[in-house]
C-alpha positions as protocol buffer text, in pm:
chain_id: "A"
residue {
  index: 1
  type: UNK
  ca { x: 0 y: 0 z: 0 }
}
residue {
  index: 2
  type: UNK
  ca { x: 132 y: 358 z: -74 }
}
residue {
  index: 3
  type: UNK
  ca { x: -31 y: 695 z: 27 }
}
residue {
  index: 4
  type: UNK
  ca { x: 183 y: 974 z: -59 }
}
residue {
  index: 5
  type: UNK
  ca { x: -13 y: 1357 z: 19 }
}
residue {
  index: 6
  type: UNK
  ca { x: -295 y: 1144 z: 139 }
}
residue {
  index: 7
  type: UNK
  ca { x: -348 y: 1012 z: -204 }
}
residue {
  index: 8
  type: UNK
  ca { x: -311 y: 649 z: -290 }
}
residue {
  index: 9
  type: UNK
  ca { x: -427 y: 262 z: -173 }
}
residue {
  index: 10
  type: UNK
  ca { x: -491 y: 267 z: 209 }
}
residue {
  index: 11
  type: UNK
  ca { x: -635 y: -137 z: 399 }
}
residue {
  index: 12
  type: UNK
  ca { x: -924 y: -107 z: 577 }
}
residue {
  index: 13
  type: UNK
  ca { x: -913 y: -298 z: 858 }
}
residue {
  index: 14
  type: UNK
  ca { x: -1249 y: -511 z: 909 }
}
residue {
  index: 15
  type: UNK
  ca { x: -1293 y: -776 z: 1171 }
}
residue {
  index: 16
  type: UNK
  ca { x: -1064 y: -1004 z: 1309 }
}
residue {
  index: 17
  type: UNK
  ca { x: -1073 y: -1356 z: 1185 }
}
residue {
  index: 18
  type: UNK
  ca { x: -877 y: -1550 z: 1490 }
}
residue {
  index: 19
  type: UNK
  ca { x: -884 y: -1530 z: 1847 }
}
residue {
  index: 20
  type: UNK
  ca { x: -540 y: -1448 z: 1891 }
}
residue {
  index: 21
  type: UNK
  ca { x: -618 y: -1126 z: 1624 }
}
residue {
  index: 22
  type: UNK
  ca { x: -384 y: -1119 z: 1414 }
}
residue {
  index: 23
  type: UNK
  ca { x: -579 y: -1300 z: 1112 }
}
residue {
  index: 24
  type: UNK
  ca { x: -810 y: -1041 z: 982 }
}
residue {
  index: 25
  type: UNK
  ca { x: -986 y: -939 z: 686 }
}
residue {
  index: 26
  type: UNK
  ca { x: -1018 y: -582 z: 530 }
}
residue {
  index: 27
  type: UNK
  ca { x: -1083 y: -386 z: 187 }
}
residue {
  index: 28
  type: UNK
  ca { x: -827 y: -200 z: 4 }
}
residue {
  index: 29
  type: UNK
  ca { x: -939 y: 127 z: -130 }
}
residue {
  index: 30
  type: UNK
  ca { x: -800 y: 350 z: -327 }
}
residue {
  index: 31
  type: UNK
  ca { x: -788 y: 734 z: -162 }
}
residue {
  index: 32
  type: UNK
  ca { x: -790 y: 1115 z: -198 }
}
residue {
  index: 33
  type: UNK
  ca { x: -805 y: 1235 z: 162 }
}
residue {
  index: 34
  type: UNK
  ca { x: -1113 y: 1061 z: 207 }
}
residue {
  index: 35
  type: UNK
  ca { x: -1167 y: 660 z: 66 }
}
residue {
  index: 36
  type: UNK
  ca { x: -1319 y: 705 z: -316 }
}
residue {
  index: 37
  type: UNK
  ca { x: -1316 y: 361 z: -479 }
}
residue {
  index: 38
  type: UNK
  ca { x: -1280 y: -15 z: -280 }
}
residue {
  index: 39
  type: UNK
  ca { x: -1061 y: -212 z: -493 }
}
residue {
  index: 40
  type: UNK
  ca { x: -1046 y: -590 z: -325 }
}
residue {
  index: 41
  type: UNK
  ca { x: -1131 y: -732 z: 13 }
}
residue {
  index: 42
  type: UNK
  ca { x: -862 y: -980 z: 167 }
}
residue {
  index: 43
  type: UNK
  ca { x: -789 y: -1226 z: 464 }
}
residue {
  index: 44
  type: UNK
  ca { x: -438 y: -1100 z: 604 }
}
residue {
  index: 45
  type: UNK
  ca { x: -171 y: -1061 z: 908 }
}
residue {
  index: 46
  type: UNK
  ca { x: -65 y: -775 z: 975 }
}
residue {
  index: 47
  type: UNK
  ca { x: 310 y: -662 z: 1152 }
}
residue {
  index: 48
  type: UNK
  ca { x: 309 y: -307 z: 1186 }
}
residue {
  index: 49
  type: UNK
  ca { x: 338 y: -156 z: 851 }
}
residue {
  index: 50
  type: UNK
  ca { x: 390 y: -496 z: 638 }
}
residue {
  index: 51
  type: UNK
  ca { x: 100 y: -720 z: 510 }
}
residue {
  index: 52
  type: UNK
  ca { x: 86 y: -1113 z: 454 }
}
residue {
  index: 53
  type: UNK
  ca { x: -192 y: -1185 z: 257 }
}
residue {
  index: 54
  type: UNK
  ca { x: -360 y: -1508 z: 244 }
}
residue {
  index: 55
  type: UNK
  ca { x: -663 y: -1498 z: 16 }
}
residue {
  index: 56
  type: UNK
  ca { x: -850 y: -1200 z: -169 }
}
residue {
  index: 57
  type: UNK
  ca { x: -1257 y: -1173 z: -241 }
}
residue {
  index: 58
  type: UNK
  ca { x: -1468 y: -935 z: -494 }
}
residue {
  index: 59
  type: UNK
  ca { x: -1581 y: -647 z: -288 }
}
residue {
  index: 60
  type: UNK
  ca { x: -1950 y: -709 z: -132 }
}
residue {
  index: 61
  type: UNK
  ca { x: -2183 y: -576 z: 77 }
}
residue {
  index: 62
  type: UNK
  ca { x: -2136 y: -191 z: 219 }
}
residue {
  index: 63
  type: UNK
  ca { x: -1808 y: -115 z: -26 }
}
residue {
  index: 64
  type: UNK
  ca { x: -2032 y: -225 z: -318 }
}
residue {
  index: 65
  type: UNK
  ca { x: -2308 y: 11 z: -259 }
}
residue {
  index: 66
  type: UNK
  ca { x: -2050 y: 274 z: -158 }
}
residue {
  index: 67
  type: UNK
  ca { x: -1883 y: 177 z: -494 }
}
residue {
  index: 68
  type: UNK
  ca { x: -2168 y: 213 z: -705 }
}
residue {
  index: 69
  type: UNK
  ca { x: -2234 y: 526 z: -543 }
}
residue {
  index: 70
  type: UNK
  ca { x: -1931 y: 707 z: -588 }
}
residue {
  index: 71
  type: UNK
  ca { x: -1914 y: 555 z: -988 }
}
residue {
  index: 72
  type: UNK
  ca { x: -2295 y: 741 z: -1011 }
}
residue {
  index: 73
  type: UNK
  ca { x: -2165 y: 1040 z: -879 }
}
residue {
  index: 74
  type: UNK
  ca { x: -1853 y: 1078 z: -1095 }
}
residue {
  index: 75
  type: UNK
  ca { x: -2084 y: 999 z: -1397 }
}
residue {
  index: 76
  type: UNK
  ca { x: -2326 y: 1212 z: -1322 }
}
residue {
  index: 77
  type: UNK
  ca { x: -2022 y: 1495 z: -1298 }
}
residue {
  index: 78
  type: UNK
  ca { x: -1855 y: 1414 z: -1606 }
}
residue {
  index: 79
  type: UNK
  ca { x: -2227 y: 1412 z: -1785 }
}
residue {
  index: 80
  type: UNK
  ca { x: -2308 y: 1772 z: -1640 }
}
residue {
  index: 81
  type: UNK
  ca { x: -1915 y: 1847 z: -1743 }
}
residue {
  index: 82
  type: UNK
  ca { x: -1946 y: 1722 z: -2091 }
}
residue {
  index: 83
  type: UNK
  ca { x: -2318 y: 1952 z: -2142 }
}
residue {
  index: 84
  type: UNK
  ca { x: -2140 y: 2263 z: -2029 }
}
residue {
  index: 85
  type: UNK
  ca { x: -1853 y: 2221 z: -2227 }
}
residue {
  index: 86
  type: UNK
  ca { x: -2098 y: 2140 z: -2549 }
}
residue {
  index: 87
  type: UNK
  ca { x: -2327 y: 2383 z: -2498 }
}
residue {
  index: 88
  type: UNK
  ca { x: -2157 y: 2693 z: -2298 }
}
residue {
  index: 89
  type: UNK
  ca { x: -2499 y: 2935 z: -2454 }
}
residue {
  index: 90
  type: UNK
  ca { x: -2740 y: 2695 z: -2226 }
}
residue {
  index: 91
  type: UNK
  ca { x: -2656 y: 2808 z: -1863 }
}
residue {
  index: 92
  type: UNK
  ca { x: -2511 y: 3165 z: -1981 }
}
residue {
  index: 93
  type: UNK
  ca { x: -2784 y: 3429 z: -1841 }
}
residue {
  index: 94
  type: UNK
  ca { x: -3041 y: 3602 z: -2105 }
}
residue {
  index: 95
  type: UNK
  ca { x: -2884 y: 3973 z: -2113 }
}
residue {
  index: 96
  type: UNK
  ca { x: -3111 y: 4205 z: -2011 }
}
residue {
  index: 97
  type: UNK
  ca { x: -3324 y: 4447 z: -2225 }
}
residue {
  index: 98
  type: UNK
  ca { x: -3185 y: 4787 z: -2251 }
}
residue {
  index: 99
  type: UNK
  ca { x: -3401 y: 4985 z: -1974 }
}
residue {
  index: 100
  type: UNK
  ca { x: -3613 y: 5262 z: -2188 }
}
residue {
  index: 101
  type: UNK
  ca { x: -3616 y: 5640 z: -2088 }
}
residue {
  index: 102
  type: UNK
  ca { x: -3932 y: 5579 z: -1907 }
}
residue {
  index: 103
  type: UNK
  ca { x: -4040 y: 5248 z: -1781 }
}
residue {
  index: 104
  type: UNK
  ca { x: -4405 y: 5203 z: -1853 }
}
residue {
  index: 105
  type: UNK
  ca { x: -4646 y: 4905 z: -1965 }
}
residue {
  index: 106
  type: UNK
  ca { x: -4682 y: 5072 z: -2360 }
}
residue {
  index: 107
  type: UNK
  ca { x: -4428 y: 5342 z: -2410 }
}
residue {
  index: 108
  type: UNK
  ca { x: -4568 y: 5766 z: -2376 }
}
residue {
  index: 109
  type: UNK
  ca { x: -4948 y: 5654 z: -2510 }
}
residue {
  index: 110
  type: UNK
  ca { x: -5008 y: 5519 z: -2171 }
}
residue {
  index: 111
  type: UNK
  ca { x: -4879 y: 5854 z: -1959 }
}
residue {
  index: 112
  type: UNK
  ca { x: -5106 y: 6071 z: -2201 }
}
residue {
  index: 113
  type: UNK
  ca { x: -5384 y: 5803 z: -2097 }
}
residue {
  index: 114
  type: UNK
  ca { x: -5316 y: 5846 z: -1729 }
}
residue {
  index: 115
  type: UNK
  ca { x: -5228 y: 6225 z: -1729 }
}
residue {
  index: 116
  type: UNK
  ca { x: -5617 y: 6246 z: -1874 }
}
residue {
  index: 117
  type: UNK
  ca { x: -5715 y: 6008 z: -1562 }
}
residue {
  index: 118
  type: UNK
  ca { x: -5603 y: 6201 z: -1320 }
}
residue {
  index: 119
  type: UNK
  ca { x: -5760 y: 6563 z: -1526 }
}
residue {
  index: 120
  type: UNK
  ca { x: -6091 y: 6361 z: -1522 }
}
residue {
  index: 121
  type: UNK
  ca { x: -6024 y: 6323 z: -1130 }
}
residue {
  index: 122
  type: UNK
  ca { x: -5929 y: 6658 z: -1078 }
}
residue {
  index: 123
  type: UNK
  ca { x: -5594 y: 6564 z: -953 }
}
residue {
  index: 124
  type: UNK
  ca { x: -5437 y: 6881 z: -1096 }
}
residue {
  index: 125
  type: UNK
  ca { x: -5062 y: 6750 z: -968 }
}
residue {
  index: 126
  type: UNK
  ca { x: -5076 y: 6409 z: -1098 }
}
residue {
  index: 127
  type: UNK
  ca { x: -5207 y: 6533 z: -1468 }
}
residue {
  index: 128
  type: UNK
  ca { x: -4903 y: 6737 z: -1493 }
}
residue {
  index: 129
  type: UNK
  ca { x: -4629 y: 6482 z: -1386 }
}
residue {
  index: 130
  type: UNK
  ca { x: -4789 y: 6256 z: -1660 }
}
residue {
  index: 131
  type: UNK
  ca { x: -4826 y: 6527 z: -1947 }
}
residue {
  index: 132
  type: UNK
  ca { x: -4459 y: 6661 z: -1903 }
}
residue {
  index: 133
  type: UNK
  ca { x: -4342 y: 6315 z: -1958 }
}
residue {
  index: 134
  type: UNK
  ca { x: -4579 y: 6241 z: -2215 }
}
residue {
  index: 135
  type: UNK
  ca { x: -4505 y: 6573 z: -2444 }
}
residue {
  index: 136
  type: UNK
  ca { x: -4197 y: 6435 z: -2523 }
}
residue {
  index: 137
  type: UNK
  ca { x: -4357 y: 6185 z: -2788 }
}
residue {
  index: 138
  type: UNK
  ca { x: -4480 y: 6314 z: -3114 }
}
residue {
  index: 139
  type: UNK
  ca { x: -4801 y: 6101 z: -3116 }
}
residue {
  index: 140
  type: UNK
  ca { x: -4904 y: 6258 z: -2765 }
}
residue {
  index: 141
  type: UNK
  ca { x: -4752 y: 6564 z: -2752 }
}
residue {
  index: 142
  type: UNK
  ca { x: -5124 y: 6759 z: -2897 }
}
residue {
  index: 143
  type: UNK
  ca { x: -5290 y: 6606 z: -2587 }
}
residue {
  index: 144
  type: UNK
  ca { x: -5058 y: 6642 z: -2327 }
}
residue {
  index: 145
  type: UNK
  ca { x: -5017 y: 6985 z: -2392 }
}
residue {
  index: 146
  type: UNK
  ca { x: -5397 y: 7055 z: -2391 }
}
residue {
  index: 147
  type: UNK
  ca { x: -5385 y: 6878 z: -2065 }
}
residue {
  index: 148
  type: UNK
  ca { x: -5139 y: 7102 z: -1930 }
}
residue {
  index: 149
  type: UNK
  ca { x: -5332 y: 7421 z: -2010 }
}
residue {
  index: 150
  type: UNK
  ca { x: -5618 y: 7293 z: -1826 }
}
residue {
  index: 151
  type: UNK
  ca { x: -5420 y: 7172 z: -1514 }
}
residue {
  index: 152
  type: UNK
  ca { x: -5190 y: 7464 z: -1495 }
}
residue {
  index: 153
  type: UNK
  ca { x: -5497 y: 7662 z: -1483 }
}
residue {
  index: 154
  type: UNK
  ca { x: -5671 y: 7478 z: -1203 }
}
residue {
  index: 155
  type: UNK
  ca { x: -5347 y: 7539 z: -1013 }
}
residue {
  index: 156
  type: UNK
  ca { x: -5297 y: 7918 z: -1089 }
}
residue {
  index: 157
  type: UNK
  ca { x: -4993 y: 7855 z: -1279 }
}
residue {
  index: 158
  type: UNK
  ca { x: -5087 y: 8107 z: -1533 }
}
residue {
  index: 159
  type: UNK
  ca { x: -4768 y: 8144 z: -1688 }
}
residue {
  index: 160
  type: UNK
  ca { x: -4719 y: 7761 z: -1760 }
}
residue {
  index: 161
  type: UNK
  ca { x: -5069 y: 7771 z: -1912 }
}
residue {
  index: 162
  type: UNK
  ca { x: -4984 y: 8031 z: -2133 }
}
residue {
  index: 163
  type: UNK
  ca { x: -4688 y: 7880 z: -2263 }
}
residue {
  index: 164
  type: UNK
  ca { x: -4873 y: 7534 z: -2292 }
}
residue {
  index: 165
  type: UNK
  ca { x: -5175 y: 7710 z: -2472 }
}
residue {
  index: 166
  type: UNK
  ca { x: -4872 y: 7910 z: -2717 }
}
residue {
  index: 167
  type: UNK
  ca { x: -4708 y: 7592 z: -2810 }
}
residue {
  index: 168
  type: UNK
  ca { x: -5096 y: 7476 z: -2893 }
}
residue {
  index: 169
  type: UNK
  ca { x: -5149 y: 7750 z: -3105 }
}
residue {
  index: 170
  type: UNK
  ca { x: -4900 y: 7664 z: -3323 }
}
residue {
  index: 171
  type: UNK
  ca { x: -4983 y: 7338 z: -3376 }
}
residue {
  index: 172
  type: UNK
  ca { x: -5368 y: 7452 z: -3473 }
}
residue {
  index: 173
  type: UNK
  ca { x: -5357 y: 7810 z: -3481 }
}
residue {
  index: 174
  type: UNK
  ca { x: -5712 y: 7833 z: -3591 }
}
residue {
  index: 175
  type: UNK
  ca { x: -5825 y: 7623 z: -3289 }
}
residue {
  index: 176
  type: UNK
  ca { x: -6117 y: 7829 z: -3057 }
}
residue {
  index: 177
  type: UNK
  ca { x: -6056 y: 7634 z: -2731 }
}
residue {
  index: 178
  type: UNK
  ca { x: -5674 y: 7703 z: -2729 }
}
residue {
  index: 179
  type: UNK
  ca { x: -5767 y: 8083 z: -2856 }
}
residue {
  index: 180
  type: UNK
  ca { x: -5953 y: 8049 z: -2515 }
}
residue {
  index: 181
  type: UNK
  ca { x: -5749 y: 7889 z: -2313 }
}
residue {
  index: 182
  type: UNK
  ca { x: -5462 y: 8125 z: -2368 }
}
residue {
  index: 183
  type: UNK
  ca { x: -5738 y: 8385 z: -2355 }
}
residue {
  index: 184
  type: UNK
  ca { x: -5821 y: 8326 z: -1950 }
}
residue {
  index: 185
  type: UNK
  ca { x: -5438 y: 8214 z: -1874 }
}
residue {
  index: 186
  type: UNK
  ca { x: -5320 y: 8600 z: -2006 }
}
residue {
  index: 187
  type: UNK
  ca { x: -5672 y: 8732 z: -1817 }
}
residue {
  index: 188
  type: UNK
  ca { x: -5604 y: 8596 z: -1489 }
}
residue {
  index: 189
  type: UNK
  ca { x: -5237 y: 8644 z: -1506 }
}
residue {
  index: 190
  type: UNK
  ca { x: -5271 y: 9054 z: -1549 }
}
């Protein structure tokens, strides 16, 4: 037997075969710190470090299921090795979609939609948060500034009406309600 860095064949003893104990029987394993493999079981005598042995026997019993274990396990590791050397794409992680400017369910449509909630529920605040965001986009920007007229004039901001009613006007500048609009902003302002 030779171990050398605690790698190598190591005897297990097992039970003693005489009375006088010094006939016993034990399995020979091979090792890496800890016993991976039982190679043979044999009937030996033992004086200190030198063996005498007498007969030899296929490994049975506790080493066999212990062997059939460990040969599952290195399978098993050598499968799992083998699939992510093959295929190094299947356990790589899906990048990530680049994050948009805003983060909502259907782009700017949906902030004109809620800034004309929160008009209909007279929350002044919240129509304007949505409708400054929502001006950005070309397909919204008509509606989200008529929404900030109103709003800014529920809140007394007559100056950001104005402006909002302006930048109207020269979208349509032959539309009445934004004539209006801009009308009461410059009214109430002087």
């Amino acid at each position: 037997m030779l171990t050398i860095n605690y790698i190598g064949t190591m005897m297990f003893d097992g039970e003693e075969m005489d009375s006088k104990g010094r006939l016993m029987s034990g399995t020979l394993c091979f090792i890496v710190i800890i016993p991976i493999f039982a190679i043979r079981r044999y009937l030996y005598t033992r004086q200190g470090d030198n063996y005498r042995f007498y007969a030899s026997a296929p490994v049975a019993g506790a080493f066999a299921a212990y062997n059939l274990c460990v040969l599952t396990a290195i399978i098993a590791a050598l499968t799992l090795w083998s699939i992510i050397t093959l295929f190094p794409n299947l356990f790589q992680p899906k990048p990530l979609p680049p994050p948009a400017a805003v983060k909502t369910p259907a782009g700017n449509g949906y902030l004109a939609d809620q800034a004309r909630a929160a008009l209909a529920n007279k929350d002044w605040a919240g129509a304007i948060t949505y409708a400054e965001i929502s001006v950005e986009d070309p397909a919204c920007k008509r509606s989200s500034l008529e929404i900030l007229g109103k709003a800014h004039l529920q809140l007394k901001h007559f100056d950001k009406a104005r402006a909002a009613y302006q930048r109207l006007l020269k979208i349509d500048p032959k539309n009445k309600a934004y004539r209006a609009g801009l009308k009461a902003a410059e009214s109430k302002h002087s």
